[in-house]
C-alpha positions as a Markdown table, in Angstrom:
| # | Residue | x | y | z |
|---|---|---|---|---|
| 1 | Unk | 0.0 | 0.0 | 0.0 |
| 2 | Unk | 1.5 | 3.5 | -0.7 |
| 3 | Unk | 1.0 | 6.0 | 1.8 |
| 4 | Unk | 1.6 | 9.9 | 2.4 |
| 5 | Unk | 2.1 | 11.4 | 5.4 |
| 6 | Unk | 1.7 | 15.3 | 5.4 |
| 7 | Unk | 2.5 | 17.8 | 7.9 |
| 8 | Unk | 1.8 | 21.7 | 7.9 |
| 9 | Unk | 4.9 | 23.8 | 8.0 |
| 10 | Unk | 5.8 | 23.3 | 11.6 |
| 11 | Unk | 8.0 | 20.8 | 13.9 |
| 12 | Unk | 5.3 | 19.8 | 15.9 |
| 13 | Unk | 3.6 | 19.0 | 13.2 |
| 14 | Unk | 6.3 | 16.6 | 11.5 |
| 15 | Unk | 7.3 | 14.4 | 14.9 |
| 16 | Unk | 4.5 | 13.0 | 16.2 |
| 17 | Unk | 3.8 | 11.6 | 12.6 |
| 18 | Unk | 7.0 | 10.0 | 11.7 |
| 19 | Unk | 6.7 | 6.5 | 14.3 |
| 20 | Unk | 3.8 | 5.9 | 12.5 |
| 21 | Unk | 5.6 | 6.3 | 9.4 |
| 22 | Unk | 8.4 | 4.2 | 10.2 |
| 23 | Unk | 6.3 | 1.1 | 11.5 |
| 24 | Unk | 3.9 | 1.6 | 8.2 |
| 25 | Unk | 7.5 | 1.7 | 6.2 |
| 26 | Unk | 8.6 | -1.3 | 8.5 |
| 27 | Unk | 5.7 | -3.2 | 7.4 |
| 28 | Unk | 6.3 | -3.4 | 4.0 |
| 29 | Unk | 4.0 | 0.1 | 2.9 |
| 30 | Unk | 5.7 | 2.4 | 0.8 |
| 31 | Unk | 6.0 | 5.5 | 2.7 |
| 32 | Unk | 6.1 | 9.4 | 1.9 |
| 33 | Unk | 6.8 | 12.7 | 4.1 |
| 34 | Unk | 5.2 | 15.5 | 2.3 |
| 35 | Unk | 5.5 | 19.1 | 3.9 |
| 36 | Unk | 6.5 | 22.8 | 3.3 |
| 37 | Unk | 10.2 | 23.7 | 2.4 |
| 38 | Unk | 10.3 | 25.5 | 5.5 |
| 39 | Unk | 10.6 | 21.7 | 6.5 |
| 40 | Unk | 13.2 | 20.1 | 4.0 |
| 41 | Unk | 15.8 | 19.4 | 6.5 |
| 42 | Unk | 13.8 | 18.3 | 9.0 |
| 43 | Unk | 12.1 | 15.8 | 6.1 |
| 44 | Unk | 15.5 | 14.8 | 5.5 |
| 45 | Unk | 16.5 | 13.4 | 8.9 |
| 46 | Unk | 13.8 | 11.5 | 9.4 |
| 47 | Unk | 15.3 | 8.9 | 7.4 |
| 48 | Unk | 12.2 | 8.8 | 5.4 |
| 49 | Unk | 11.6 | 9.4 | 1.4 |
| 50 | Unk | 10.2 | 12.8 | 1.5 |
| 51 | Unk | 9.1 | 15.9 | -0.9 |
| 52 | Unk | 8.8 | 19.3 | -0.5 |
| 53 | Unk | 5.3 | 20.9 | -1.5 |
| 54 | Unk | 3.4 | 24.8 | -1.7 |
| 55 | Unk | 5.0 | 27.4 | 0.3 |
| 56 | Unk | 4.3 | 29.6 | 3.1 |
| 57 | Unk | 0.7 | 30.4 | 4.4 |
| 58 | Unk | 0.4 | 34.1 | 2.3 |
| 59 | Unk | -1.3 | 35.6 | 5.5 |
| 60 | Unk | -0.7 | 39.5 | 6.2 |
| 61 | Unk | 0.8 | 39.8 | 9.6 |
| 62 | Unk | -2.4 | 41.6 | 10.5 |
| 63 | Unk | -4.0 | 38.0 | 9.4 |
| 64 | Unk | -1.4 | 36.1 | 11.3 |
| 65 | Unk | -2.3 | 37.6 | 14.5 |
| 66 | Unk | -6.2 | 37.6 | 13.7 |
| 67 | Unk | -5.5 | 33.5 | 13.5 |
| 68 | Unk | -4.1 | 33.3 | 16.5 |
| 69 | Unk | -6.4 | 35.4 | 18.4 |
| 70 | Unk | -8.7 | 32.8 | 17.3 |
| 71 | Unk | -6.4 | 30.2 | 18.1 |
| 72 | Unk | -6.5 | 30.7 | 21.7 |
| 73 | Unk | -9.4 | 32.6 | 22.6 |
| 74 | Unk | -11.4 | 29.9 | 21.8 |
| 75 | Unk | -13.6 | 27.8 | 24.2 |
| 76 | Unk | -14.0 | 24.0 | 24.5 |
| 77 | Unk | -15.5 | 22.4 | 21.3 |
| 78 | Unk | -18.9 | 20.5 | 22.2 |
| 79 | Unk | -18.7 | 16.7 | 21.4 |
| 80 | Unk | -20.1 | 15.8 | 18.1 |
| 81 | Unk | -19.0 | 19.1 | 16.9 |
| 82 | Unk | -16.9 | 16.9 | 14.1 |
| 83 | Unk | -20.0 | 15.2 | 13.0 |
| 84 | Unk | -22.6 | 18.0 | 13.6 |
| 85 | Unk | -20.9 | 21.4 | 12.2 |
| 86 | Unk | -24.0 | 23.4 | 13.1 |
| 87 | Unk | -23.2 | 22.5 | 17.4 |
| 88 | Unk | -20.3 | 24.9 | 17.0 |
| 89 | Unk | -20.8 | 28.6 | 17.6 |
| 90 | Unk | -20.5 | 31.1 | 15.2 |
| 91 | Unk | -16.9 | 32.5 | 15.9 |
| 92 | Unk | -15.4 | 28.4 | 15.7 |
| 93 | Unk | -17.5 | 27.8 | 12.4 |
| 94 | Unk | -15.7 | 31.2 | 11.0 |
| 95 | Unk | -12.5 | 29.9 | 12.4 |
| 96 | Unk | -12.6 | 25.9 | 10.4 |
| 97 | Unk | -13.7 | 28.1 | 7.2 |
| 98 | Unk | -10.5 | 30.6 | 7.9 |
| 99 | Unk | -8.5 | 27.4 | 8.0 |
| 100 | Unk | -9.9 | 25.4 | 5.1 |
């Protein structure tokens, strides 16, 4: 089976992903990192095939700092929220469209 592994731009991103990797790799999948080139050399010492993709978010830094405001002024998702969109309030529904 072939399968990609992708990570946003971002270390913590990249790690927790590559164990799973490895024991799908170990298993006899073929395995592929695919990620920013903000991440190339972290790509690279994973030991894994990788490729480089896209580029930077293109986000003002007026955006940037709207995101995060977001980010963490958010409150605690209500369960089901993945299955039922409509459960979340308005400011988390603007903040999955801002992301997708």
């Amino acid at each position: 089976m072939r399968i990609l592994f992708t990570a946003v731009g971002a270390r913590p991103h990249l790690y927790p992903i590559v164990p799973l990797a490895w024991a799908c790799r170990a298993a006899g999948h073929e395995v592929r990192l695919v990620s920013t080139p903000a991440l190339a050399g972290d790509l690279v010492h994973t030991g894994l095939p990788a490729v480089t993709l896209g580029g930077p978010p293109r986000y003002t830094p007026q955006e940037r700092a709207d995101l995060a405001t977001l980010v963490y002024s958010q409150q605690p998702w209500p369960p089901g929220w993945a299955a039922r969109a409509d459960l979340l309030p308005p400011a988390a529904q603007a903040y999955l469209e801002r992301l997708g």
